[in-house]
Structure formats: C-alpha cells, structure tokens
C-alpha positions as CSV (number, residue, x, y, z in Angstrom):
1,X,16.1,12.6,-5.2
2,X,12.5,12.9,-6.1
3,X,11.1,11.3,-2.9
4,X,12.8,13.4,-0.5
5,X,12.4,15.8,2.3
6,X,10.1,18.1,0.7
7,X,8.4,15.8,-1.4
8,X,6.7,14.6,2.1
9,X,6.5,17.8,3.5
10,X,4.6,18.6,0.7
11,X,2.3,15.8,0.0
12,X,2.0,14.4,3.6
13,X,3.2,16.7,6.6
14,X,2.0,20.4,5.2
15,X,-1.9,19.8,6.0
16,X,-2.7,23.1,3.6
17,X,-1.0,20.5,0.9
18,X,-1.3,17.1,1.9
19,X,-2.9,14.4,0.3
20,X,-4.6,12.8,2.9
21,X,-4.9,12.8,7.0
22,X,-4.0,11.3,10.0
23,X,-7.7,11.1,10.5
24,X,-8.2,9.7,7.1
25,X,-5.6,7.1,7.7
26,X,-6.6,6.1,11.6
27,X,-10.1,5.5,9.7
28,X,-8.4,3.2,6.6
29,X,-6.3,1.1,9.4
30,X,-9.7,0.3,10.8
31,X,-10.9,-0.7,7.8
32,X,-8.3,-3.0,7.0
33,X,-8.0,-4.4,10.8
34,X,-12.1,-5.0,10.3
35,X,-12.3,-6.9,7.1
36,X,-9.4,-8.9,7.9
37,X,-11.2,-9.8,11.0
38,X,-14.2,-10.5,9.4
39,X,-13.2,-13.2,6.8
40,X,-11.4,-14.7,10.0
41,X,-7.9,-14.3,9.0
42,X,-5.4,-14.4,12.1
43,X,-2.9,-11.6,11.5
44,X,0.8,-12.4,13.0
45,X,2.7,-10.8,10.4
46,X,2.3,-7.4,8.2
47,X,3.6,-5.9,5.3
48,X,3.0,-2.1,4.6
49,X,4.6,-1.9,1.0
50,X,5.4,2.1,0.5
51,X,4.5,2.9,3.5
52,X,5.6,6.5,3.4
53,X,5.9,8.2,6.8
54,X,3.8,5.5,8.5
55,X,0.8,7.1,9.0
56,X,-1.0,3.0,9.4
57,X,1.5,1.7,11.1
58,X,0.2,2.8,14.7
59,X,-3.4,2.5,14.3
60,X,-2.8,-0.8,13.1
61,X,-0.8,-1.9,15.7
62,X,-3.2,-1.0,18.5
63,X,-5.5,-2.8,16.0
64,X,-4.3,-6.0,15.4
65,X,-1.7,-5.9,18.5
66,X,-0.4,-9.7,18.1
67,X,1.1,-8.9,14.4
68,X,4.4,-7.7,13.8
69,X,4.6,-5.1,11.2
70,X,7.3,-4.4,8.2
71,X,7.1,-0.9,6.7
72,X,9.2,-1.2,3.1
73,X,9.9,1.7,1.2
74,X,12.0,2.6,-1.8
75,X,12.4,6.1,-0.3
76,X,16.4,6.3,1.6
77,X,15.2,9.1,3.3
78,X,12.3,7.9,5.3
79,X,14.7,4.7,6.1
80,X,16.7,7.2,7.1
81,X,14.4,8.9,9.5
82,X,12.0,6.4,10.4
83,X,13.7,2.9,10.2
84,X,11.6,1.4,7.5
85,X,13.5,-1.9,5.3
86,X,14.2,0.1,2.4
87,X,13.7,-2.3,-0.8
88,X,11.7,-2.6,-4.2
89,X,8.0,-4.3,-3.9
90,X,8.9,-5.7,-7.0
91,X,12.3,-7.2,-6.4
92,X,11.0,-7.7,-2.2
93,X,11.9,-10.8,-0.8
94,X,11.3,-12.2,2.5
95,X,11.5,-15.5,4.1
96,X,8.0,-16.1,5.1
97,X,5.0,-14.7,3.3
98,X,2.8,-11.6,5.2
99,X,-0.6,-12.2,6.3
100,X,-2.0,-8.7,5.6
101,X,0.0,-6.8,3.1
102,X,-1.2,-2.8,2.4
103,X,0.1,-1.4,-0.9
104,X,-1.8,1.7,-0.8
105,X,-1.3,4.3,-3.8
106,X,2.2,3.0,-4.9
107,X,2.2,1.3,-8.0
108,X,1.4,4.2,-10.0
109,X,5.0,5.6,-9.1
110,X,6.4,2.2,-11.0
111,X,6.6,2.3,-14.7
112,X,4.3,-0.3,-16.6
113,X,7.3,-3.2,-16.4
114,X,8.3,-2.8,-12.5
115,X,4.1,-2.5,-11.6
116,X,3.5,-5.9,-13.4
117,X,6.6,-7.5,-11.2
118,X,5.4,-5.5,-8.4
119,X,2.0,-7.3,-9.2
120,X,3.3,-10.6,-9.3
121,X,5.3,-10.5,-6.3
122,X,2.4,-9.4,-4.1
123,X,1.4,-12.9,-4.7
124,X,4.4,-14.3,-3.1
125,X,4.3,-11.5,-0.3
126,X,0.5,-12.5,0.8
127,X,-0.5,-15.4,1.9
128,X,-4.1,-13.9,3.4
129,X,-5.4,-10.7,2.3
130,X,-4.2,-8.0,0.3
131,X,-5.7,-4.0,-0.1
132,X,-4.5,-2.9,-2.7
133,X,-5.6,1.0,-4.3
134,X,-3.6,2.6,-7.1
135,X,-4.4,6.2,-8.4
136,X,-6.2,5.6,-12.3
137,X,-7.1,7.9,-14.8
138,X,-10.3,7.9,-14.3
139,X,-9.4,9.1,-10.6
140,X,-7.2,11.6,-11.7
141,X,-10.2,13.2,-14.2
142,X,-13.1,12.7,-11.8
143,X,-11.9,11.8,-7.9
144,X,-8.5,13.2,-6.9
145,X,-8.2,16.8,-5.4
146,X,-5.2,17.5,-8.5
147,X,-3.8,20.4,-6.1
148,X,-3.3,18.3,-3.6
149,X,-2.2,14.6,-5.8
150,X,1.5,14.2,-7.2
151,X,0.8,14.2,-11.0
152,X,4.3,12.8,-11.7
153,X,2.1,9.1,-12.1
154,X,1.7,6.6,-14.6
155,X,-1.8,6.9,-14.4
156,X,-3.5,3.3,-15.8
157,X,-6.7,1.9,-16.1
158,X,-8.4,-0.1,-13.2
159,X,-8.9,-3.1,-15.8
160,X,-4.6,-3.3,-16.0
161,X,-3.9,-3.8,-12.4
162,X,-7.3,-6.0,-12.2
163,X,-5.9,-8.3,-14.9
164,X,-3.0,-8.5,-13.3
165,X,-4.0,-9.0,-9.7
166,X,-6.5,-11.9,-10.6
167,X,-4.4,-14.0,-11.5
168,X,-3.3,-14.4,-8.1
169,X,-6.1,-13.1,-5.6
170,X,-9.6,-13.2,-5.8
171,X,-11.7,-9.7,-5.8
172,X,-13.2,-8.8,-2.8
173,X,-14.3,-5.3,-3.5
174,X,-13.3,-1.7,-1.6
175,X,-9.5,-2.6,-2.5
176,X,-9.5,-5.8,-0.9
177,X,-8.4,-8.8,-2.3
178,X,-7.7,-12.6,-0.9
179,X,-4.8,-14.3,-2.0
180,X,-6.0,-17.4,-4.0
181,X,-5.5,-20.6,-1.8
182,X,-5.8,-18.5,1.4
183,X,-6.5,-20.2,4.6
C-alpha cells in the first residue's frame, strides 16, 4: 500500500523529511479561517478532502469553532488511526453540501480521468468557498524542495485544473475559489 505507515512518516512526521510543518499548517488554517471570514461566508460545515494526518483540522477548529468538520481520505491507514471517512473525492458523496471544503495537494495523486471527476464533484461538495492547491510542473522545476516532495505525481499544468475548476467556481486568487451561485 503506497500510502501507508512509512509513507507519512516520511513525508509528514520525520521533520528532517517532511514536506511541510505544523507551523506551516497552523499558519494555512488561518488563512483559510480569514478569507472565509472576510467574504462573509458563515462556516457550519467542513470538508477537508485528503486530509492526511490532520495537521488543519485543530487550528481550524479553534478557528471557526461553530463548524463541524469531515476529514476524507483515500488512505485505510490513517482511517485506521485517526478516524477519518475514508472515501474517493471523486466518487464522495454526502447529503448536504460543505461550506469550506480544503483539497490541499491531492489531486496530483489522481490520474488525469479521476482528477477531472474529482474536479467536478468539488462543485457538488462546496456550496461556499473552496482552496484548492495542486503540485504543477512548473512547481516541481522551480518551487518544491524535490528532497522533501513525493515525485510519484501526475504533475499538470495550472491552466488544466483552472479550466476545469471555472466551470464551477469563480477565481479568487492564493488558491481560493467561490463556488459559482454562492451565498
């Protein structure tokens, strides 16, 4: 099983090899908590789609304390350990829409058919707003730290998940995006 024990050890709980922070993440959570705040958007419900080991699910909760929050994840391991819904974003299906969904570096791990479904079912997850980031080539050649970032991606351009996602949301710049229609 590729995303397994070691798989996070390496990329997320060794900090000589891990890709990012609990720091970095406490700062992304705020991020997302502020903007949502600032277009006015009441958040009461949450999806974190891959959310790995969780490291936004706390800061966001002290955050935005009156929204419940799902953690999905295609991993059975983290389930496993950390009770996350395990499920496909692109098969995902849930009785009420989120008003915040994260999908933060996952669709690069999808093959070019189940990251267009996963696309299009984002717009039936979010009703508000959406941040959305996805590792690109261009990353991978000028941005990523490659010691540190799985290479085991399909690595695309930003222009294929931009098509994709406009037909749904509106752009709002720094990975956000607002669901078309939102209120």
């Amino acid at each position: 099983m590729r995303f397994d024990r070691d798989y996070y050890r390496r990329f997320y709980l060794d900090p000589r090899t891990a890709v990012t922070s609990r720091a970095e993440m406490r700062a992304r959570a705020r991020l997302i908590a502020s903007y949502a705040e600032h277009v006015g958007l009441p958040v009461r419900r949450v999806l974190d789609a891959g959310c790995g080991i969780g490291l936004m699910r706390a800061p966001l909760q002290r955050l935005l304390p009156r929204a419940t929050s799902t953690g999905l994840e295609a991993s059975e391991y983290l389930c496993n350990r950390y009770g996350w819904e395990q499920g496909f974003l692109q098969s995902y299906r849930p009785g009420t829409p989120f008003d915040l969904v994260i999908c933060y570096d996952v669709l690069q791990y999808l093959d070019d058919r189940a990251a267009s479904s996963a696309l299009v079912n984002l717009g039936r997850l979010c009703r508000g707003v959406l941040y959305f980031t996805a590792l690109t080539r261009r990353d991978w050649l000028e941005n990523c730290d490659r010691k540190r970032t799985d290479a085991l991606v399909h690595l695309r351009t930003p222009a294929w998940y931009r098509s994709r996602l406009t037909r749904q949301f509106r752009e709002a710049g720094a990975g956000f995006w607002m669901r078309r229609g939102a209120p």
